[in-house]
N, C-alpha and C positions, 0 to 999 in steps of 0.2 A: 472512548476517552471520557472523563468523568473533568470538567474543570471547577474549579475553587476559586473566586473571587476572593482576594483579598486585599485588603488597605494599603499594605505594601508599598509603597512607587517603585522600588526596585523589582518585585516578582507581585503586579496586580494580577494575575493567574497563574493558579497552578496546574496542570496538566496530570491526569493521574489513568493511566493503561486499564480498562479492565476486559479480561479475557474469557467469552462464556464457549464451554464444551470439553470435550478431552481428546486427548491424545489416542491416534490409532496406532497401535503396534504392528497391527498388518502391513499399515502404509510406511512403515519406517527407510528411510531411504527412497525412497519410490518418491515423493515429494519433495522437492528440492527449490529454493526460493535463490538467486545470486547476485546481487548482495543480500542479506539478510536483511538490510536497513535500508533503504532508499533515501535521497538527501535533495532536497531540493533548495535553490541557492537565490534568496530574493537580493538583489546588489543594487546598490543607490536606492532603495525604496522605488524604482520604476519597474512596470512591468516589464517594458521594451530590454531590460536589460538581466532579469532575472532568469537563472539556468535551471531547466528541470532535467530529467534523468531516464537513464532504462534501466528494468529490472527483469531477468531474465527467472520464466516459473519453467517445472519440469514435472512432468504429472502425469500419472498416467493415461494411453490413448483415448479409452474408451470415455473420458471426463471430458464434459464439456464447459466451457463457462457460458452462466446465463447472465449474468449480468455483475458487473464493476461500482463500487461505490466509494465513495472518498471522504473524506473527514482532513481538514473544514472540507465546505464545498466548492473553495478558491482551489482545492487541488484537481487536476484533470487528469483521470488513467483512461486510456485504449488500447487495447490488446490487438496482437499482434495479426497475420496467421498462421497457425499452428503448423510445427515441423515434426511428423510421427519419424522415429527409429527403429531399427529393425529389431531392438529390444523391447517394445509393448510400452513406449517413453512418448510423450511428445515435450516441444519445448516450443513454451509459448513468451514474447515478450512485451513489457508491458511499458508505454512510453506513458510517461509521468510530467505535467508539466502543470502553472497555474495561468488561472484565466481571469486573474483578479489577484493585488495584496489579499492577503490574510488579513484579519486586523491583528493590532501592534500586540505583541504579547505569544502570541500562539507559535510555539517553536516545536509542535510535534503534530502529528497527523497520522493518520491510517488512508491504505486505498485496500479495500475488503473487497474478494472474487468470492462470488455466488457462484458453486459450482451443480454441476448435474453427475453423479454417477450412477452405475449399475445400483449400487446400496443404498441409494436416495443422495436427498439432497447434503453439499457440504460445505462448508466455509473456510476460507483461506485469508490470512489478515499479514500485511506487511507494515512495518512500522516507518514511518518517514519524520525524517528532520527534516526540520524548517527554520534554514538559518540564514540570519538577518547581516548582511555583510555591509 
């Protein structure tokens, strides 16, 4: 994510997605992320009281994850352990919570999976909201 400071008091940051790599057509379907969006829910500004979420990945067996990373770094992803199908599938889930407010302003986030496969290395990016209740 790319943020934009600006004068604003209504939106003093912008948040702006940016996405480096392409798309594999091999893998189409084979990769499946459930929900799409991950939402994580900060309520009364305490942390005691803020909900995080599971996001359930589907990927194929022979990938491994080598490592989890988050944006900000108030969000906290751990993965699961991996459940292989007798279709060449595993499903992995990924429990999303934070370990700290964000600071005030920050209503989006990523938790990015470092993967390993046979064809090297891959990345995986889910998009999360960070809503301020």
């Amino acid at each position: 994510l790319v943020t934009v400071l600006t004068e604003d008091p209504d939106y003093p940051a912008l948040q702006i997605p940016v996405f480096v790599g392409r798309a594999d057509p091999e893998l189409e379907g084979r990769v499946k992320v459930s929900p799409e969006m991950g939402r994580v829910e900060n309520r009364g500004n305490t942390l005691e009281e803020s909900a995080g979420t599971s996001i359930d990945v589907s990927m194929p067996a022979e990938w491994t994850i080598d490592r989890l990373e988050t944006f900000p770094a108030e969000l906290q992803a751990t993965a699961g352990w991996p459940e292989t199908d007798h279709e060449g599938s595993q499903k992995t889930t990924l429990a999303i919570s934070v370990s700290a407010l964000p600071p005030t302003g920050v209503q989006q986030g990523l938790v990015t999976l470092h993967l390993n496969s046979p064809a090297g290395p891959r990345m995986l990016t889910v998009p999360m909201s960070i809503v301020w209740l």
